[in-house]
LOBA-616058 format. One line per 8 residues: their letters; for each residue y, x negated, z of N, C-alpha, C, O. Coordinates in steps of 0.1 Angstrom, whole numbers, always signed. Example, Ala and Ser with C-alpha at 12.3 -4.5 7.8 and 13.67 -1.06 7.14 Angstrom:
2
as) -57,-132,+78,-45,-123,+78,-33,-132,+78,-33,-142,+85; -22,-128,+71,-11,-137,+71,+0,-129,+79,+11,-134,+80
//
This chain:
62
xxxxxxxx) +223,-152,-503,+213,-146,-495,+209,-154,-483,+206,-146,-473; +208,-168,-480,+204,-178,-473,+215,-175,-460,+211,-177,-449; +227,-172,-463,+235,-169,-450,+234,-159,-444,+238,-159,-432; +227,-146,-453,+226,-140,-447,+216,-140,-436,+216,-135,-425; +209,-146,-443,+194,-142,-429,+200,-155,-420,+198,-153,-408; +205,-168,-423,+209,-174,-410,+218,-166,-403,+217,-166,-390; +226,-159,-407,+235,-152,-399,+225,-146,-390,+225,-149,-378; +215,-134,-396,+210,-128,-386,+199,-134,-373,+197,-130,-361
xxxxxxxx) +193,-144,-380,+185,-150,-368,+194,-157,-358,+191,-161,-347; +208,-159,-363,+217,-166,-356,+222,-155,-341,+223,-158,-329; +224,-144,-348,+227,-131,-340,+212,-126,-333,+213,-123,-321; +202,-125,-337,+190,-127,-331,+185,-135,-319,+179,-131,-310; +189,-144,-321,+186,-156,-310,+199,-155,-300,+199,-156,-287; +210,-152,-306,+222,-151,-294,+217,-136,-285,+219,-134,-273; +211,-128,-293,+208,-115,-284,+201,-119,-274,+206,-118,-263; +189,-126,-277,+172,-128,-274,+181,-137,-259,+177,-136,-247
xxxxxxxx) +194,-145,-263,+197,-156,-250,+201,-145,-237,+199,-144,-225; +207,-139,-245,+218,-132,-237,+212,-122,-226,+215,-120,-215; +200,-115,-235,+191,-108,-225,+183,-115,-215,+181,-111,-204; +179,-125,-218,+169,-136,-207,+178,-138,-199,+173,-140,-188; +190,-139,-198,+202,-149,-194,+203,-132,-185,+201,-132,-173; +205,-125,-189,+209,-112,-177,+198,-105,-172,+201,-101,-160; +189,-103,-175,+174,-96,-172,+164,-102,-168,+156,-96,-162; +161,-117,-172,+152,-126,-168,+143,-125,-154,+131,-122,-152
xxxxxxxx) +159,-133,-143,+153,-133,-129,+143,-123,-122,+135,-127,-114; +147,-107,-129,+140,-98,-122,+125,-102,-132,+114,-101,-125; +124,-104,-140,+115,-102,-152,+106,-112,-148,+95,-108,-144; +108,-124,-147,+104,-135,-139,+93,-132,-128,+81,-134,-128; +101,-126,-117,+98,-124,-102,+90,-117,-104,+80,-120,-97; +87,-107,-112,+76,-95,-111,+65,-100,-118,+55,-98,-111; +64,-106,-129,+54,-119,-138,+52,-124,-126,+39,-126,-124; +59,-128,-115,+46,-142,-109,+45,-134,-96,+41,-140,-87
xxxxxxxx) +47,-120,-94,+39,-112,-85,+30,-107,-90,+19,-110,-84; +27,-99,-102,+18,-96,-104,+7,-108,-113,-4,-105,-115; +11,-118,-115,-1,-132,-116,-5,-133,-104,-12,-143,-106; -7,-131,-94,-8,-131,-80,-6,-148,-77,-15,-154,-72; +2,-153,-80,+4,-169,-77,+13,-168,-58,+18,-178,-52; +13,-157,-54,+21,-155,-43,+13,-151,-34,+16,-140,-29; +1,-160,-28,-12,-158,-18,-7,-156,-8,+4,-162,-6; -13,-146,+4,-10,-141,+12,+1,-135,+18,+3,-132,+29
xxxxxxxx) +10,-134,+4,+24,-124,+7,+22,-113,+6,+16,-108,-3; +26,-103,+19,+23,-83,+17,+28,-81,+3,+19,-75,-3; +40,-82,-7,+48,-78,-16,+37,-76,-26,+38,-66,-34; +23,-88,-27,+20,-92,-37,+12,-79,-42,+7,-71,-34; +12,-78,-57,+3,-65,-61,-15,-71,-62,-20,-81,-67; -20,-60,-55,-34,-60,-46,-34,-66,-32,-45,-65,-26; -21,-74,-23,-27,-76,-12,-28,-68,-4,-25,-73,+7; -32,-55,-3,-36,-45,+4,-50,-42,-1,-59,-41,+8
xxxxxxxx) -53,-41,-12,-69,-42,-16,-76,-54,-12,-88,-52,-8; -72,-64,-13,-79,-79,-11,-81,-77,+4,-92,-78,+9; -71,-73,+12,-77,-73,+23,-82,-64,+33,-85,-65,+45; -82,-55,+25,-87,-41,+29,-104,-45,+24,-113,-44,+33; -107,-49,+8,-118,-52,+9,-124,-63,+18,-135,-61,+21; -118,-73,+21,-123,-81,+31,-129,-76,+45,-140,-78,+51; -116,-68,+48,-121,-62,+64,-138,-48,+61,-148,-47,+68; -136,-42,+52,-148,-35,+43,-158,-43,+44,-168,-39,+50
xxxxxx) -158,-56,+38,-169,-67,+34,-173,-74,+54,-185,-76,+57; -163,-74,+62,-169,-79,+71,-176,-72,+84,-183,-76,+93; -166,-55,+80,-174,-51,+88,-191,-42,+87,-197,-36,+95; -192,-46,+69,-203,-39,+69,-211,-50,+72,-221,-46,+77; -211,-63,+71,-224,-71,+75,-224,-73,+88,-234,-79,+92; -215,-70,+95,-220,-66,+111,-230,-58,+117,-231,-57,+129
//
């Protein structure tokens, strides 16, 4: 019984590699766009709200 389930976590973890290993990069890039760790890039998700509310925020206290 013990081989079997090493077998499977064996084939488990070779899946788990194989998809990070082919799908990751994109998976990656969009995780640290949408963390917004990418300040003042257009791409980033909300820099069109952030600065849309900014220009909002400065021209109403004018």
């Amino acid at each position: 019984m013990a081989r079997y389930v090493y077998a499977f976590v064996f084939l488990a973890t070779n899946l788990l590699t194989w998809m990070l290993h082919d799908f990751g990069h994109p998976v990656l890039a969009e995780l640290r766009r949408l963390r917004g760790s990418c300040r003042g890039a257009s791409y980033c998700l909300g820099a069109r709200a952030s600065s849309a509310s900014a220009l909002a925020a400065s021209s109403s206290s004018s």
